[in-house]
C-alpha positions in Angstrom: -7.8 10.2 -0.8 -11.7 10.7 -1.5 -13.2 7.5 -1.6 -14.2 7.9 -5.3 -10.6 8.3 -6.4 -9.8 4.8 -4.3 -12.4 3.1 -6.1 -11.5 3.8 -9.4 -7.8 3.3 -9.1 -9.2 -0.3 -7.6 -11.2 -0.7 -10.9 -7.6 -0.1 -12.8 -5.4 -2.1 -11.0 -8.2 -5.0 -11.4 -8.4 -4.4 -15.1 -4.7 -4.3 -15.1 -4.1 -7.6 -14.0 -7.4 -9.2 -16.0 -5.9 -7.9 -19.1 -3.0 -9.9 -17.8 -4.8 -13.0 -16.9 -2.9 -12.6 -13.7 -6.1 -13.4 -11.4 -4.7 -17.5 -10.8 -1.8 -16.1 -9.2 -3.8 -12.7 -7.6 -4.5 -15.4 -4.5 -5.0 -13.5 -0.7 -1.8 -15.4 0.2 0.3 -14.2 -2.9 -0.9 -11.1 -2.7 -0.3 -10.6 1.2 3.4 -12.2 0.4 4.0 -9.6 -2.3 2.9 -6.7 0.0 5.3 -8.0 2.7 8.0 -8.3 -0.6 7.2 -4.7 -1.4 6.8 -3.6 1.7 10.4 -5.2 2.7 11.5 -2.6 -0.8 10.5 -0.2 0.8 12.4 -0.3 4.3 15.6 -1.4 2.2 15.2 2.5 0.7 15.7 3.6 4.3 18.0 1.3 5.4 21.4 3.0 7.8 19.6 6.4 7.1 19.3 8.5 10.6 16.2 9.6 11.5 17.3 12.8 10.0 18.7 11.3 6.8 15.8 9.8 6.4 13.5 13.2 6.6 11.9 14.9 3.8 14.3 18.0 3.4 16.9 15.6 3.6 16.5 13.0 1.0 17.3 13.9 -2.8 15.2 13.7 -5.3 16.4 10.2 -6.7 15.7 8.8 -3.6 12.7 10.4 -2.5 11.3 9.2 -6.1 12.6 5.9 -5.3 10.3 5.5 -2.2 7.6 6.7 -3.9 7.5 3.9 -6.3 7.8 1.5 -3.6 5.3 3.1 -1.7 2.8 2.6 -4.7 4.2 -0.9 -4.8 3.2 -1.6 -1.5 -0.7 0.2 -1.9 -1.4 -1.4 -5.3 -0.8 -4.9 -4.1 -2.7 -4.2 -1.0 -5.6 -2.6 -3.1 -5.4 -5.7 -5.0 -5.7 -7.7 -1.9 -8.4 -5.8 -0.5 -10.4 -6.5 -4.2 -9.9 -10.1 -4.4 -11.3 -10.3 -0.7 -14.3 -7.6 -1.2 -12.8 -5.3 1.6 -13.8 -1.6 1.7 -10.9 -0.2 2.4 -12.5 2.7 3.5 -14.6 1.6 6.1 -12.0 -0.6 7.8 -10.1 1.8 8.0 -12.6 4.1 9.9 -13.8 0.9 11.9 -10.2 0.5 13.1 -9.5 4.1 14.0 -12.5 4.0 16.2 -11.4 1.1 17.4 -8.3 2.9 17.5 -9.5 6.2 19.5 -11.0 3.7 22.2 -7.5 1.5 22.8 -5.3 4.5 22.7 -7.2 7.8 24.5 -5.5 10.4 26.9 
């Protein structure tokens, strides 16, 4: 995702939930509760699939859209977290696969 395109959906979900006055309850912990909630949504999709069953040519289309919604789920509340705690998503995420090269080379 170019960086431009992650901070504009950042500037929607934000004006999402201000138009919603939801910013009391938009709190680091809530928010990092909800992404485990979502995130939790997300597993259940997969739940007592095989490895297989769980591949892309192997799910249908219901369920395939399915996890995609919980997939958003799971980014838009971590966006939002990343917002409320004036985190560049981008560069942390560089930082830590640098980090990342480092831990784990051949």
């Amino acid at each position: 995702m170019p960086a431009d395109d992650l901070v504009q959906l950042t500037r929607e979900i934000r004006q999402f939930a201000e138009a919603r006055d939801w910013g009391k309850f938009h709190t680091p912990k809530n928010l990092a509760m909800a992404i485990a909630g979502e995130a939790g949504e997300l597993a259940a999709e997969f739940q007592w699939m095989t490895a297989e069953e769980s591949s892309l040519s192997s799910l249908s289309e219901e369920s395939l859209e399915a996890i995609r919604f919980e997939i958003a789920d799971v980014q838009i509340y971590l966006m939002r977290l990343a917002d409320v705690l004036s985190v560049d998503i981008s560069e942390v995420v560089r930082n830590k696969i640098a980090i990342n090269e480092t831990r784990f080379s051949k």
